[in-house]
C-alpha positions as CSV (number, residue, x, y, z in Angstrom):
1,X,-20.7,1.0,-27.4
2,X,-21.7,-2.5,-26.2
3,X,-23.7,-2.3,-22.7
4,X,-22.0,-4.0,-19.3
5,X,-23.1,-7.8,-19.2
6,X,-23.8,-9.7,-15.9
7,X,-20.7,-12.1,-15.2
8,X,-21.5,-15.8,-15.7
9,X,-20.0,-18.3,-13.2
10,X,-16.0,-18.9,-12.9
11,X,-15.7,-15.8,-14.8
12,X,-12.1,-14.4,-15.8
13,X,-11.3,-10.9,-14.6
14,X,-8.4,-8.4,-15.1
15,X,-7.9,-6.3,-12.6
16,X,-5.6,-3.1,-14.2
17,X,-3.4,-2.3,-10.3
18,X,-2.6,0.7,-8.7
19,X,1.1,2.2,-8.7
20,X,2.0,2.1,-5.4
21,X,2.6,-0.3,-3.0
22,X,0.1,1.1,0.3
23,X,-2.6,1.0,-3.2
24,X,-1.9,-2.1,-4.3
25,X,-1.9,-3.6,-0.5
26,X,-5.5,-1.9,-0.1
27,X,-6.6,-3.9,-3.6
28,X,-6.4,-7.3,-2.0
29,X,-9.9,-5.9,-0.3
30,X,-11.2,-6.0,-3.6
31,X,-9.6,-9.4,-4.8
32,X,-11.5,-10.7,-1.7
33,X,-14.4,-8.9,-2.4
34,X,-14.8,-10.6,-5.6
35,X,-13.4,-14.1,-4.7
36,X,-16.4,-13.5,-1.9
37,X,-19.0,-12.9,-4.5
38,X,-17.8,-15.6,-6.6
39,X,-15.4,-18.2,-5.5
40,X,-14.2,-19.7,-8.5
41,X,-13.8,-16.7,-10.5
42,X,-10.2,-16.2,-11.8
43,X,-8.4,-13.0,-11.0
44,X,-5.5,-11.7,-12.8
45,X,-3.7,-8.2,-12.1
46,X,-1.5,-6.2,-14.4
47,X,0.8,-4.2,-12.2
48,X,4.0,-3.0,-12.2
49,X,6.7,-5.4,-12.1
50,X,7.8,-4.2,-8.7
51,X,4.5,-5.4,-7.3
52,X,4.8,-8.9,-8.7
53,X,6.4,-10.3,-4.9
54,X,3.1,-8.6,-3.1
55,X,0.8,-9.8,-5.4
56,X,2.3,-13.5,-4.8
57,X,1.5,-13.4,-1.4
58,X,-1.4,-12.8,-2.0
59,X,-3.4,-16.4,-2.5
60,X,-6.9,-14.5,-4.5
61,X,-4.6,-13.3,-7.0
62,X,-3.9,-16.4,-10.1
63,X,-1.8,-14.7,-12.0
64,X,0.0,-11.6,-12.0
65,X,0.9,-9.5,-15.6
66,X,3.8,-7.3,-15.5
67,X,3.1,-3.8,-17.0
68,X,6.1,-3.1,-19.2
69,X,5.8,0.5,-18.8
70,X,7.2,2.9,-16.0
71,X,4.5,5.1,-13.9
72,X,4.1,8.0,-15.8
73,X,5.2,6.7,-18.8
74,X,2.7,6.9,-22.0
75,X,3.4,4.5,-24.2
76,X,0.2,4.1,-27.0
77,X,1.8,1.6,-29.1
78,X,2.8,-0.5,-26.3
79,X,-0.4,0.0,-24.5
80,X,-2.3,-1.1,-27.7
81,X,0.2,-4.4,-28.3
82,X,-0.3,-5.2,-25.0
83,X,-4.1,-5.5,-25.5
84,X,-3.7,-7.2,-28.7
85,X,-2.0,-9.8,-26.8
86,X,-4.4,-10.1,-23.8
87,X,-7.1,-11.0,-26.3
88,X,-6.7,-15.1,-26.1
89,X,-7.0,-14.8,-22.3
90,X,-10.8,-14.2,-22.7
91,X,-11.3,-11.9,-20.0
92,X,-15.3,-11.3,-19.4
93,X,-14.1,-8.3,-16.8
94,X,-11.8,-5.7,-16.5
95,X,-11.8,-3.6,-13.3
96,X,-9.7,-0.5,-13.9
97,X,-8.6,1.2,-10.6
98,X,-5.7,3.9,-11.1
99,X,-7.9,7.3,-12.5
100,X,-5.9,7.9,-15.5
101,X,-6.9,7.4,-19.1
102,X,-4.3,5.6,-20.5
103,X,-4.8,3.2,-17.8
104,X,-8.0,2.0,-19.3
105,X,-6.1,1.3,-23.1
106,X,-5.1,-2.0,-22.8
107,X,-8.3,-3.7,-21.6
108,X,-10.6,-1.5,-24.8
109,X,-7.8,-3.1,-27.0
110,X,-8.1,-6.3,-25.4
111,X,-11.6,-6.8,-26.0
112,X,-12.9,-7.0,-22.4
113,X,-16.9,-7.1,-22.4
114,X,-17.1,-4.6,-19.2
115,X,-14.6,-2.6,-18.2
116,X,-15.5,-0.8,-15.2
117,X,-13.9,2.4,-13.5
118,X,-14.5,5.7,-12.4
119,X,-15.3,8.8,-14.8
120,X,-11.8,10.3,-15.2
121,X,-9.4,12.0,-17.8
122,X,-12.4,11.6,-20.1
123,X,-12.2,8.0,-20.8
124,X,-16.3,7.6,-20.5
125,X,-15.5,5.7,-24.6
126,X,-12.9,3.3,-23.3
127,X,-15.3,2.2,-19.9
128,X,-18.8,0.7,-20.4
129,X,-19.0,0.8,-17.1
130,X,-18.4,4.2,-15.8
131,X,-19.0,5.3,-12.7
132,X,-19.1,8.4,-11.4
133,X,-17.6,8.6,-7.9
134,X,-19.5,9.9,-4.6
135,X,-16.5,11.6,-2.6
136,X,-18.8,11.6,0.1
137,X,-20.1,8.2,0.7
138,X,-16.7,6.1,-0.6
139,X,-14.4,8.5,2.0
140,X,-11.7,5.4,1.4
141,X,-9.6,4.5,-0.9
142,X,-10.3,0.7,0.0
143,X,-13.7,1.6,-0.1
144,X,-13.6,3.0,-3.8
145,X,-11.7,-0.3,-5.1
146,X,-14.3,-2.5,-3.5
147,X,-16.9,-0.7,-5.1
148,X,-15.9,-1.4,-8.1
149,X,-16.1,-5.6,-7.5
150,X,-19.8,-4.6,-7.1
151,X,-22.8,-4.0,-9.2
152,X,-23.4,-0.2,-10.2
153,X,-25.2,1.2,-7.2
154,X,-24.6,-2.2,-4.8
155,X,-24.3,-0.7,-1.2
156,X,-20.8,-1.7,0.3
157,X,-20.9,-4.7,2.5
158,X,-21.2,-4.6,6.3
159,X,-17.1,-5.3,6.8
160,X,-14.3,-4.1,4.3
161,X,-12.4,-7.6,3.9
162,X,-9.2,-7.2,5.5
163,X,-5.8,-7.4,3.4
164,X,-3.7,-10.4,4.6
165,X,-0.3,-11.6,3.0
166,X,0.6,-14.8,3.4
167,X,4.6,-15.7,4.4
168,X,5.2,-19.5,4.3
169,X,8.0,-20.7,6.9
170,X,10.0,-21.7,4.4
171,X,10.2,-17.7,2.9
172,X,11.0,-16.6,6.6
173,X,13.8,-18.9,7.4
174,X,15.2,-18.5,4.1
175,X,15.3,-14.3,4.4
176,X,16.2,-14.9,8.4
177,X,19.4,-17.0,6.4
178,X,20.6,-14.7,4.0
179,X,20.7,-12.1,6.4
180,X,22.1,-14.2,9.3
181,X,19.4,-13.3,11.9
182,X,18.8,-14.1,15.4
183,X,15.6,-12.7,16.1
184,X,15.2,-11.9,19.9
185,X,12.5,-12.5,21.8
186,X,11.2,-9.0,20.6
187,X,11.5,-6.8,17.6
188,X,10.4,-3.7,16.7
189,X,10.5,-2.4,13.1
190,X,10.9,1.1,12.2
191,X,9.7,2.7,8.7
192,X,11.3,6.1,8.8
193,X,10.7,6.7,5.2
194,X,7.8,8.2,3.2
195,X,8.1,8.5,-0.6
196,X,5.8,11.4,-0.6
197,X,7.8,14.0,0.8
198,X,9.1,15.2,4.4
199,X,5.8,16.3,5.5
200,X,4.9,12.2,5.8
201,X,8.1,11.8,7.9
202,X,8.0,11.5,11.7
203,X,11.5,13.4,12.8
204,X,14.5,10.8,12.9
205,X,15.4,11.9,16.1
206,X,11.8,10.6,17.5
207,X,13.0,7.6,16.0
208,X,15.9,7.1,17.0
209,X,14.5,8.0,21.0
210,X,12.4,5.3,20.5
211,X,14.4,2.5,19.4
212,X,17.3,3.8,22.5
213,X,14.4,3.0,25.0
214,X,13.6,-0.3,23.5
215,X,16.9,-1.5,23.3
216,X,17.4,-0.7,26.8
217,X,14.4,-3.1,27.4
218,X,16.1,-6.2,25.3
219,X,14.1,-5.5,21.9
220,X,15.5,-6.0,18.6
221,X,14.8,-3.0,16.0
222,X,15.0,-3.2,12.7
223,X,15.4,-0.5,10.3
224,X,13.2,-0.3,6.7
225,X,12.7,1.5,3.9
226,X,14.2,2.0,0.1
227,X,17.7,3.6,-0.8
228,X,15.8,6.4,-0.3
229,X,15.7,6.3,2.9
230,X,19.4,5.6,3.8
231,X,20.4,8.8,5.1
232,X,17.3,8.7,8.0
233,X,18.2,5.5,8.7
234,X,21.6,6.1,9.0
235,X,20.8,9.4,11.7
236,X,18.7,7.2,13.9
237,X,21.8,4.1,13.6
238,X,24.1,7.1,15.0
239,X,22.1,8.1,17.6
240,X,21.5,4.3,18.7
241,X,25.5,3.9,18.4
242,X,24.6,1.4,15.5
243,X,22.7,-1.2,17.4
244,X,19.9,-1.1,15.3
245,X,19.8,-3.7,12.1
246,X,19.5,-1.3,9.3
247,X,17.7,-3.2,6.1
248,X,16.9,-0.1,4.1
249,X,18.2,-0.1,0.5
250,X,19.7,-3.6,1.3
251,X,16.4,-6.0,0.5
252,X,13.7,-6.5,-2.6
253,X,10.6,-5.3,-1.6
254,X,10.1,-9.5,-1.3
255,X,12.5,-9.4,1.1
256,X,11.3,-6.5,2.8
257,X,7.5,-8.5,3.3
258,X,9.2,-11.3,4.5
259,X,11.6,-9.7,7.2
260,X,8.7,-7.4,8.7
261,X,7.0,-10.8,8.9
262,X,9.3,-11.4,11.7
263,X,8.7,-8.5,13.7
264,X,6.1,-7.9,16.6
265,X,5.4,-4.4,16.3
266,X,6.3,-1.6,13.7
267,X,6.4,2.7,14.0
268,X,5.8,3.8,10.8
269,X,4.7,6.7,8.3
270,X,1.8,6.7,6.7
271,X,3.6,4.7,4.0
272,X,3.8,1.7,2.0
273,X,5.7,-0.1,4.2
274,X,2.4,0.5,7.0
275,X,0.0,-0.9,4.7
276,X,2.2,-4.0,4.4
277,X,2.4,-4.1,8.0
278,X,-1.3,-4.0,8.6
279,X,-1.5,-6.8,6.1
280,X,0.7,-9.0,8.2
281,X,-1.2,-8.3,10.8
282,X,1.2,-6.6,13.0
283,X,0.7,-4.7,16.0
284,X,1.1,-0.9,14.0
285,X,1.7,2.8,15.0
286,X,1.4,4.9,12.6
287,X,2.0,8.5,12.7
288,X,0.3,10.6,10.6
289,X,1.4,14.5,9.2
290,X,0.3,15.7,6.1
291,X,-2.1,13.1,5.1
292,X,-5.7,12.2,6.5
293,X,-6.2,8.7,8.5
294,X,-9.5,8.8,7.3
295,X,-8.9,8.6,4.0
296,X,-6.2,5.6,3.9
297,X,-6.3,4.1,7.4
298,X,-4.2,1.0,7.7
299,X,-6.6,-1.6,7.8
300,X,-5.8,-3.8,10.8
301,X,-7.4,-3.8,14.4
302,X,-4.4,-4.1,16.2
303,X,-3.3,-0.4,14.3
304,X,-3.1,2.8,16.7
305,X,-3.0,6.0,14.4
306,X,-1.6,9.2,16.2
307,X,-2.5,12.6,14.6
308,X,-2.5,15.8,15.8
309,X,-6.1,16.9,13.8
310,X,-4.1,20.3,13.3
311,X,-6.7,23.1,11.8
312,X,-4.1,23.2,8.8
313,X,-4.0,19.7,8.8
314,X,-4.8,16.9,6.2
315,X,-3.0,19.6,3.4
316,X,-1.7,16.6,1.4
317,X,1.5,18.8,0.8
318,X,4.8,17.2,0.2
319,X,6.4,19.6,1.9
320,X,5.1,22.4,4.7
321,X,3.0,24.8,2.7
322,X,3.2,27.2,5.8
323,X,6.7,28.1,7.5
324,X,10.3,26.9,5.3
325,X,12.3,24.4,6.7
326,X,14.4,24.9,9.5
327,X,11.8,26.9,11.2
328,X,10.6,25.9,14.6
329,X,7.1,25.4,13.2
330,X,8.0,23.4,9.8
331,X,5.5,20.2,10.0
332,X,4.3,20.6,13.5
333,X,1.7,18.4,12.6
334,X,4.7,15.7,13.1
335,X,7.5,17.4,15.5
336,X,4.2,17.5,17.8
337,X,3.9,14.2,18.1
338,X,6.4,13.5,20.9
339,X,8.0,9.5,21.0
340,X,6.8,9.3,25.0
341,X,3.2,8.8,23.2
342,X,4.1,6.1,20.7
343,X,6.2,4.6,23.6
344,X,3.0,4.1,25.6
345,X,1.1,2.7,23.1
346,X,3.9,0.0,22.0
347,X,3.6,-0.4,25.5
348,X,-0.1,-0.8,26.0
């Protein structure tokens, strides 16, 4: 097994990304990282193709691969061609973040001198630089990718760089176009969606109680989320006698980046859609059920988090492990959190 090498100046590095999209936001910290530690080194990312919009937005990132396989999917032979064909980029770095071992296949069958990763799924022969994760010092998931961009054993530095997408004019006025906006004065975005399950989702009727009482004030609200996330969308549209803009299932995930651009301030999950928000550096609100704000915070000062710190609470359960739905208690962690808080702190 050939031992790590240091990096030589203007090295070339291949970053193997995360599947999903809060992940791949919270992996620009890393592309900073390194760009930090050495300015002219070149950064490429093989994600899926989904990602490819985020990742050109984001100005540390020089090229981005498509992976041409699904998440979940296997795929040896493709995984080994793949690396086969990755071998005239020269890469002197791979940094493998997703835990998985056949995540780590195409940069040992690319050739890449150090390929660096956590110990996982027993792929210690296909990283040469394996590290074993501390739970307990990296709590973060932006902590754990950034560690990575660092020598074995380097302590973190001082400040986690900040995520921050970049939207040109010319991408705003052209989604502001297509849609035919008018963008008031103010416009609140809501992100009523949370792949993960119901126990990430703040009730619709909150929602919806929130976007009545700033619509009474003259604010805009905008409605996001996937196809998903229609029928949510749809409830709090109802309840708002359809004077909210309702984007879900209707934009890219491009799109979607540039719109929330836009906005002044966004009520979300604990989602994708927050981590993009934070990385626009939007005034944020996140509620937060099932899953721990400790763990994947959005990074952004502006962000307010609102959790209840239930005894039963982070579970990381898709649904409520504790009483079936329809019962009064079914994700109290999120029916507690009434909308007169976040009203007070879009306020504040």
């Amino acid at each position: 097994m050939k031992k790590p090498v240091a990096l030589e100046s203007s090295s070339k590095i291949l970053v193997v990304g995360p599947s999903w999209v809060g992940d791949m936001i919270m992996a620009q910290s890393l592309f900073i990282t390194l760009k930090n530690s050495e300015p002219d080194c070149h950064i490429d990312v093989l994600a899926p193709a989904w990602s490819l919009a985020l990742l050109a937005r984001m100005p540390q990132v020089a090229k981005a691969i498509a992976m041409p396989l699904t998440h979940g999917q296997f795929g040896l032979i493709d995984r080994i061609r793949l690396g086969k064909q990755l071998r005239p980029e020269n890469y002197d770095k791979a940094i493998v973040l997703p835990n998985s071992w056949k995540s780590a296949l195409i940069p040992f069958f690319a050739h890449i001198p150090v390929r660096s990763g956590y110990v996982g799924e027993c792929r210690r022969s296909l990283l040469n630089d394996a590290r074993k994760l501390d739970k307990a010092l990296l709590t973060m998931t932006v902590q754990r990718f950034v560690a990575l961009g660092l020598p074995p054993n380097a302590p973190l530095p001082p400040e986690i760089p900040t995520p921050a997408i970049v939207i040109g004019q010319d991408r705003q006025q052209a989604v502001a176009d297509k849609f035919k906006l008018k963008p008031a004065a103010k416009i609140l975005a809501l992100c009523p969606g949370a792949e993960y399950g119901p126990a990430k989702r703040w009730p619709a009727q909150y929602f919806a109680e929130i976007a009545r009482k700033k619509i009474a004030q003259g604010w805009q609200i905008w409605l996001f989320g996937s196809g998903n996330d229609n029928d949510i969308a749809m409830q709090i549209n109802n309840e708002t006698n359809g004077l909210c803009t309702d984007f879900t299932g209707r934009t890219s995930l491009a799109e979607a980046v540039d719109l929330m651009s836009l906005v002044d301030t966004v009520v979300s999950n604990d989602s994708g859609l927050m981590h993009v928000a934070a990385a626009l550096d939007k005034k944020i609100i996140a509620v937060y059920g099932s899953s721990d704000p400790r763990f994947t915070p959005p990074l952004n000062a502006k962000a307010r988090v609102i959790s209840l710190n239930l005894a039963c609470a982070p579970c990381f359960k898709r649904a409520c492990p504790l009483y079936p739905a329809g019962h009064k208690d079914n994700t109290r962690c999120l029916t507690g959190i009434k909308p007169a808080g976040v009203l007070d702190l879009i306020d504040a």
